[in-house]
Residue frames as qw, qx, qy, qz and C-alpha x, y, z in Angstrom:
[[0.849, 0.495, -0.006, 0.187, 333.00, 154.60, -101.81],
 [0.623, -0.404, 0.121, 0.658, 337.02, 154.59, -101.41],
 [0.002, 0.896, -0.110, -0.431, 338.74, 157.28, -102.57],
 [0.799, 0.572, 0.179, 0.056, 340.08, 157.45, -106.10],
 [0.087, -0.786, 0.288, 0.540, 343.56, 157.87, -107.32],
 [0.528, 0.801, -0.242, -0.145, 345.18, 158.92, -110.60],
 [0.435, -0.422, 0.614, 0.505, 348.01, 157.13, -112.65],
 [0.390, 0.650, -0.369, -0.538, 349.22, 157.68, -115.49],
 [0.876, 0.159, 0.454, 0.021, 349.07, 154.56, -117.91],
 [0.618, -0.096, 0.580, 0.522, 351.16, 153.98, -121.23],
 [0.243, 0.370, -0.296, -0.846, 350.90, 155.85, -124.40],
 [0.755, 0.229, 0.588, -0.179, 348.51, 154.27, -126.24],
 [0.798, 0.412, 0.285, 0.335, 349.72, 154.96, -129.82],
 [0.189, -0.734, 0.104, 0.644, 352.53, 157.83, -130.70],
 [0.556, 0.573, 0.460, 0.389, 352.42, 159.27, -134.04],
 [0.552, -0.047, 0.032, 0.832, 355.03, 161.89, -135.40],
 [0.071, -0.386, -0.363, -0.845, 351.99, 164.06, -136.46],
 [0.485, -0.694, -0.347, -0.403, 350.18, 163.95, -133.19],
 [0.258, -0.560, 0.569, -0.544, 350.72, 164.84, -129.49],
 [0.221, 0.097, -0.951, 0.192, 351.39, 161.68, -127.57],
 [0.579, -0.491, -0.005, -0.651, 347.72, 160.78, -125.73],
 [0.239, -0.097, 0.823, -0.506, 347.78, 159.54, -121.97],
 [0.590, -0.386, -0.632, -0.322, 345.07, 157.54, -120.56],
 [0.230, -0.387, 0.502, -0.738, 344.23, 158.28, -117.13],
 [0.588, 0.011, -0.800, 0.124, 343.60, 155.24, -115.11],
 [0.392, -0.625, 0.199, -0.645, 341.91, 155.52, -111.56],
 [0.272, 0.046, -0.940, 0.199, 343.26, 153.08, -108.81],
 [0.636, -0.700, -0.072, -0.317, 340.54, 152.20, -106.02],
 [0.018, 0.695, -0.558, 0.453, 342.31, 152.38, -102.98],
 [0.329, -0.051, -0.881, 0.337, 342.30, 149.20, -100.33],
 [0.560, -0.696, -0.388, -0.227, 339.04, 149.29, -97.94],
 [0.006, 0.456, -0.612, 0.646, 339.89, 150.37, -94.21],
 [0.001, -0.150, -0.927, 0.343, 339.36, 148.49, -91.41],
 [0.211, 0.432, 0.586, -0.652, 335.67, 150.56, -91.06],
 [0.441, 0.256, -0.277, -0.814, 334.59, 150.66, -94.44],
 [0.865, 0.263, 0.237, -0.355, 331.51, 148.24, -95.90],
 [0.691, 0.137, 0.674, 0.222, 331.97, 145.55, -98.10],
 [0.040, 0.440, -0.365, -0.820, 333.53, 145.84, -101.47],
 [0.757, 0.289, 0.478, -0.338, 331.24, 145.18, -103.99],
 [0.720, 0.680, -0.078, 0.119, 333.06, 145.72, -107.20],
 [0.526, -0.606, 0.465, 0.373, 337.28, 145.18, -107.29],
 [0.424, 0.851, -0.306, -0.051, 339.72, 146.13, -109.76],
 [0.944, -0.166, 0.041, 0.282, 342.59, 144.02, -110.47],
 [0.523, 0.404, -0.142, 0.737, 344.63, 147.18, -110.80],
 [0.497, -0.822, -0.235, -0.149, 343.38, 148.07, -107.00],
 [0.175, 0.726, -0.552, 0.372, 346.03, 149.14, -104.64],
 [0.776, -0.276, -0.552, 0.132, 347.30, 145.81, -102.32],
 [0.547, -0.804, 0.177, -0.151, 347.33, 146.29, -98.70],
 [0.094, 0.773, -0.577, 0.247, 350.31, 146.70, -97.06],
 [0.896, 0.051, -0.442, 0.017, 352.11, 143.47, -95.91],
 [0.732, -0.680, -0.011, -0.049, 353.42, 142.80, -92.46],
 [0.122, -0.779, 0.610, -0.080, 356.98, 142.98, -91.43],
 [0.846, 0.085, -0.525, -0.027, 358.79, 139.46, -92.10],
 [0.383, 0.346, -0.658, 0.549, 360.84, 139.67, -88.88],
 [0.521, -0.260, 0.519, -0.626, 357.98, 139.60, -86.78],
 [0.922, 0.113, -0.229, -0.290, 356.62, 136.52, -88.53],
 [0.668, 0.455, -0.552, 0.206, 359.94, 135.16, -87.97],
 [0.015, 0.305, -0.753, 0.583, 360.61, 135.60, -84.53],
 [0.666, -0.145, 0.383, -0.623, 357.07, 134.06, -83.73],
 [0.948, 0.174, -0.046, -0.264, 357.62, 130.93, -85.47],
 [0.604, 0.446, -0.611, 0.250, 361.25, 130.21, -85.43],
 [0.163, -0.321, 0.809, -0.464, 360.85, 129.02, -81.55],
 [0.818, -0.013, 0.197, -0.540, 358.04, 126.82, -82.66],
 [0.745, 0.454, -0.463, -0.157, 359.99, 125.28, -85.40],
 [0.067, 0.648, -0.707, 0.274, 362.74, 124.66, -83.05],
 [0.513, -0.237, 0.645, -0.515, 360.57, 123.30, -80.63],
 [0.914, 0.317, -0.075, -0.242, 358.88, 120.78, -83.33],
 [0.655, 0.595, -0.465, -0.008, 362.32, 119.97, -84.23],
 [0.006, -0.436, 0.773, -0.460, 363.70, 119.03, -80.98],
 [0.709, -0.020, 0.459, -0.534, 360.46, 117.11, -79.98],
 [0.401, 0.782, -0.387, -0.278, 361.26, 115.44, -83.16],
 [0.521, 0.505, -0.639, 0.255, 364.64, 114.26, -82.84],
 [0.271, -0.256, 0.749, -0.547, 364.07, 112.80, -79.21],
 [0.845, 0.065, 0.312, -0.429, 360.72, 110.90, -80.31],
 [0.659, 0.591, -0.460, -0.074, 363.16, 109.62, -83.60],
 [0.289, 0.550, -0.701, 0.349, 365.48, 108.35, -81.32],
 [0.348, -0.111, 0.782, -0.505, 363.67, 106.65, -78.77],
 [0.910, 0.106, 0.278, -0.289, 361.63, 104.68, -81.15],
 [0.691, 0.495, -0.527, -0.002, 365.12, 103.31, -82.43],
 [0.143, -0.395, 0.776, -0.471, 365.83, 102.51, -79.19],
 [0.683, -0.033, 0.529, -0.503, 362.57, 100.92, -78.29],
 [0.916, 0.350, 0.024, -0.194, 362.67, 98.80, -81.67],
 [0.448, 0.631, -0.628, -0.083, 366.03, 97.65, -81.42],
 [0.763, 0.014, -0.646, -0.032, 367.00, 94.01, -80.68],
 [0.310, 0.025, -0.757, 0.575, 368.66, 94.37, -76.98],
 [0.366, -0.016, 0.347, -0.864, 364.97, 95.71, -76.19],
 [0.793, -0.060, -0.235, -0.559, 363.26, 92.94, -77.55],
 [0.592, 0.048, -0.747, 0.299, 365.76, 90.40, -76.32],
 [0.022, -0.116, 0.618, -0.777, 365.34, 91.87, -72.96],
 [0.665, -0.035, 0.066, -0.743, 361.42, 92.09, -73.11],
 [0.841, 0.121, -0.441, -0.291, 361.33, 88.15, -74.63],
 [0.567, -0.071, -0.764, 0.299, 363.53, 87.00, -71.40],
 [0.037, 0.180, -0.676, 0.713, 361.85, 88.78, -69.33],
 [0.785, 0.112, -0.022, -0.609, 358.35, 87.23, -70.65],
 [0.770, 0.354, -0.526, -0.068, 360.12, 84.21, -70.16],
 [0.128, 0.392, -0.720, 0.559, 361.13, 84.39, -66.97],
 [0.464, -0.500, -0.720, 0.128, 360.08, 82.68, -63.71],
 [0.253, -0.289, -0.337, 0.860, 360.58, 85.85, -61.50],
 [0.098, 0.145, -0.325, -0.929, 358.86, 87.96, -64.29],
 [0.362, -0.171, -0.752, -0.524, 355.90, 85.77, -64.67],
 [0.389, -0.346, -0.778, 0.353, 355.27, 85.48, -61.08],
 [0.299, -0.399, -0.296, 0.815, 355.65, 88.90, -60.22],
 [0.247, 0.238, -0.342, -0.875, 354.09, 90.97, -63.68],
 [0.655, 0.414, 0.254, -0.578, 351.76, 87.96, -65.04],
 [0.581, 0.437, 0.505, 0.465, 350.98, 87.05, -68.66],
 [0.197, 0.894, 0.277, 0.290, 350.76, 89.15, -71.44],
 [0.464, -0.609, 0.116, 0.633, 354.36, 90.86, -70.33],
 [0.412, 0.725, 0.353, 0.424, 354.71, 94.32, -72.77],
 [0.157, 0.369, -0.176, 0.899, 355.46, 98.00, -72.56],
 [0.002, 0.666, 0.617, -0.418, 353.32, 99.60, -69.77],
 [0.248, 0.698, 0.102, -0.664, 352.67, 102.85, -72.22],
 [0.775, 0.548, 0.284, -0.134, 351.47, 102.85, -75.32],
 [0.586, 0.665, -0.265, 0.381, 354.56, 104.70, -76.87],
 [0.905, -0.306, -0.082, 0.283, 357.16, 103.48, -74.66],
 [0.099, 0.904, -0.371, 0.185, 360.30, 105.81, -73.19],
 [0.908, 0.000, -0.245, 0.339, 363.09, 104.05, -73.18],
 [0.195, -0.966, 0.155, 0.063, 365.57, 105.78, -70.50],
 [0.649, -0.606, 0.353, 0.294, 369.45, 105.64, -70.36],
 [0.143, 0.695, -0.583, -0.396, 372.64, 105.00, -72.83],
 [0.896, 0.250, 0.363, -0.048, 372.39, 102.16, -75.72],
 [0.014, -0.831, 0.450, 0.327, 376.24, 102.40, -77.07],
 [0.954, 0.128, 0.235, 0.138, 376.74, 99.14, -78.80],
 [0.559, 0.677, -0.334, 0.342, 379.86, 100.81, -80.97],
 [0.134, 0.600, -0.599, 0.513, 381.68, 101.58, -77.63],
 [0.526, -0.045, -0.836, 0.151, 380.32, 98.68, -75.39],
 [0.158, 0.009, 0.384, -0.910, 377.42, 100.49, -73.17],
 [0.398, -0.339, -0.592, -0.614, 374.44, 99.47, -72.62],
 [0.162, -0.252, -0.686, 0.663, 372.60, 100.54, -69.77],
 [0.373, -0.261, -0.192, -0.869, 368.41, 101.33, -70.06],
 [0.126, 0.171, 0.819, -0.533, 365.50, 101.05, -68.11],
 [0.320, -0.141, -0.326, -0.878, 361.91, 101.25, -69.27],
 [0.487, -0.026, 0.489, -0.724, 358.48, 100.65, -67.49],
 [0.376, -0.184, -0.897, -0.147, 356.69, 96.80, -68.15],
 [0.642, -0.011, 0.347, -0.684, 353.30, 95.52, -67.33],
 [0.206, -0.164, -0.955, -0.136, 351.32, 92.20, -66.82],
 [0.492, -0.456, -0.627, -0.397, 348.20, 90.84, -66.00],
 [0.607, -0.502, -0.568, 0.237, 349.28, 91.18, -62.21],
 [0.330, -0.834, -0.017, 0.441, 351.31, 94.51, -61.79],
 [0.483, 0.857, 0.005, 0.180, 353.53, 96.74, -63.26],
 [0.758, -0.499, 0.084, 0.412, 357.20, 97.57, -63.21],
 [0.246, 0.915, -0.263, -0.184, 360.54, 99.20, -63.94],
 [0.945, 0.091, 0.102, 0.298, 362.98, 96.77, -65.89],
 [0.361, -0.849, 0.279, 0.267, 366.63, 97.29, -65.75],
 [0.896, 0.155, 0.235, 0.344, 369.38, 95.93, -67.92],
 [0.121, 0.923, -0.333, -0.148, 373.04, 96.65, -68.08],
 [0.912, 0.058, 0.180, 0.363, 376.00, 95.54, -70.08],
 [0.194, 0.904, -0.312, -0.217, 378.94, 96.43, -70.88],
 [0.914, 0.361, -0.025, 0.185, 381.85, 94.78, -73.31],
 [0.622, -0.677, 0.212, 0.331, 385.44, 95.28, -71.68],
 [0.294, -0.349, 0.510, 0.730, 387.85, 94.41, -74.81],
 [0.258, 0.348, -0.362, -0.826, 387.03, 95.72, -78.46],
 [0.620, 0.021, -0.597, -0.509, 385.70, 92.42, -79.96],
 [0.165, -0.075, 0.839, -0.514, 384.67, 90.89, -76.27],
 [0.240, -0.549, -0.685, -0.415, 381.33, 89.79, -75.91],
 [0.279, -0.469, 0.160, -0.823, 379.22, 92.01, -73.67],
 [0.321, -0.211, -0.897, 0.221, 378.77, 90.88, -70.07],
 [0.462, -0.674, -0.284, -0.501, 375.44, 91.63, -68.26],
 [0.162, 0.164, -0.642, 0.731, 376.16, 93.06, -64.87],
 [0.153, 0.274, 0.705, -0.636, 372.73, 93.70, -63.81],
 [0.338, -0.185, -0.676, -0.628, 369.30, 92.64, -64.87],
 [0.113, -0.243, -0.816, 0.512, 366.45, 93.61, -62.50],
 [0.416, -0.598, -0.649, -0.220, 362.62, 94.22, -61.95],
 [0.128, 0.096, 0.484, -0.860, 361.52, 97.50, -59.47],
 [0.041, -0.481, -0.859, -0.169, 358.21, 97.03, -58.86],
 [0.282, -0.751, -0.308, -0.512, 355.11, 99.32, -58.20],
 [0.634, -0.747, -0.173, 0.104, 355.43, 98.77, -53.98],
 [0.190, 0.892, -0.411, -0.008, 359.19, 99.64, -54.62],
 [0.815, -0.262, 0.516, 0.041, 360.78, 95.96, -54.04],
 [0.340, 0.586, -0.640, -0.362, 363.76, 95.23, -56.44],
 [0.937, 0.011, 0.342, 0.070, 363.75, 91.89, -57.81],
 [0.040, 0.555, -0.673, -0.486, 367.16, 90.73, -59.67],
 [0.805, 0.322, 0.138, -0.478, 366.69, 88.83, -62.32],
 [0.581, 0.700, -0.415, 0.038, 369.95, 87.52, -62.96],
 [0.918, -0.394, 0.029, -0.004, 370.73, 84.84, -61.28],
 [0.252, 0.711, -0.655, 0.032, 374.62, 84.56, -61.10],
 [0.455, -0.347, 0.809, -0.133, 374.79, 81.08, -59.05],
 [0.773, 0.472, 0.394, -0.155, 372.46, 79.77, -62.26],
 [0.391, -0.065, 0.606, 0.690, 374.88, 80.80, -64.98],
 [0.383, 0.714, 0.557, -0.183, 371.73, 82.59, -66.65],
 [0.114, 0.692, -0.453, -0.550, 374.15, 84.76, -68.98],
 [0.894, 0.414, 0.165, -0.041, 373.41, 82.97, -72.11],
 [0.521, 0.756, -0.349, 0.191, 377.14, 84.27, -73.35],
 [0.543, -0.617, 0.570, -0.005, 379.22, 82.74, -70.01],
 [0.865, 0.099, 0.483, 0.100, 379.35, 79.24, -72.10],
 [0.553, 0.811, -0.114, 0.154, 380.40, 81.10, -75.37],
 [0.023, 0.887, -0.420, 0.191, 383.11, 83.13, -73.49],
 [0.743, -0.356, 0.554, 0.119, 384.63, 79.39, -71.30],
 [0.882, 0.405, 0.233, 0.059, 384.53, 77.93, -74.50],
 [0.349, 0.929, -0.099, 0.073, 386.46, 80.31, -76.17],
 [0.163, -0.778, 0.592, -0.134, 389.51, 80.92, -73.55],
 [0.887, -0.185, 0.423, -0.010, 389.51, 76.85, -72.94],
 [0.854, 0.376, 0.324, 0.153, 390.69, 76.67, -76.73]]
């Protein structure tokens, strides 16, 4: 049995014609690591001593970080992978002849949760990612840069191209085809 201690508890009634009477109160003390099961507990027991917060802290505040930084990179690359100049790109390049020959049907991410690499600046006229495609015949690494010269220009595509598995680049941008969907916009424009 733990060892008993003494406190002293409230007066229980004080009256001018009597001495004041204590109550004596016996805590049980906290088990140690090597004593038995308690079988009986007092809710006026004594609570074991609590651990130092600053060690708690320093073991968890490089997890948090790490949660937070894993985070804010997955946040950001599925705005990347769901925005429009990645689906436009995927939808011509499931549309292509080059792309259809070379990848297949059924043209998609090649991983399930898709890493889009590189810089997607639409405010300052940058756009310049790569991410990893797959068909029915092979896999690849799609390119696609643009970039937009004057403030309200339209954005010309410099280079739109297909690395395959064996390492063979294919372009996919034909320049002698006019295959910039925005060349016609941009003649138009200056003609008038």
């Amino acid at each position: 049995m733990p060892p008993r201690l003494t406190i002293q508890a409230c007066t229980a009634f004080r009256s001018p014609f009597r001495k004041s009477l204590i109550r004596r109160r016996t805590l049980i003390a906290a088990p140690s690591p090597n004593d038995g099961p308690l079988m009986s507990r007092r809710s006026d027991r004594a609570l074991p001593p609590l651990p130092s917060p600053g060690k708690i802290w320093l073991k968890t505040l490089p997890i948090f970080f790490g949660v937070i930084a894993l985070s804010t990179f997955a946040i950001f690359n599925y705005q990347k992978a769901s925005s429009s100049i990645v689906n436009a790109t995927l939808y011509a390049l499931r549309t292509s002849e080059v792309g259809k020959s070379e990848l297949g049907e059924m043209i998609y991410f090649r991983d399930k949760f898709p890493w889009i690499r590189g810089e997607m600046n639409q405010l300052h006229g940058r756009i310049d990612i790569r991410f990893a495609v797959k068909g029915t015949k092979g896999t690849g690494m799609m390119r696609f840069k643009s970039v937009r010269q004057t403030r309200k220009g339209f954005f010309v595509t410099q280079v739109w191209s297909l690395e395959m598995e064996d390492g063979r680049m294919l372009q996919l941008l034909d320049e002698s085809k006019a295959d910039d969907p925005f060349k016609e916009i941009t003649s138009q424009e200056e003609a008038s």
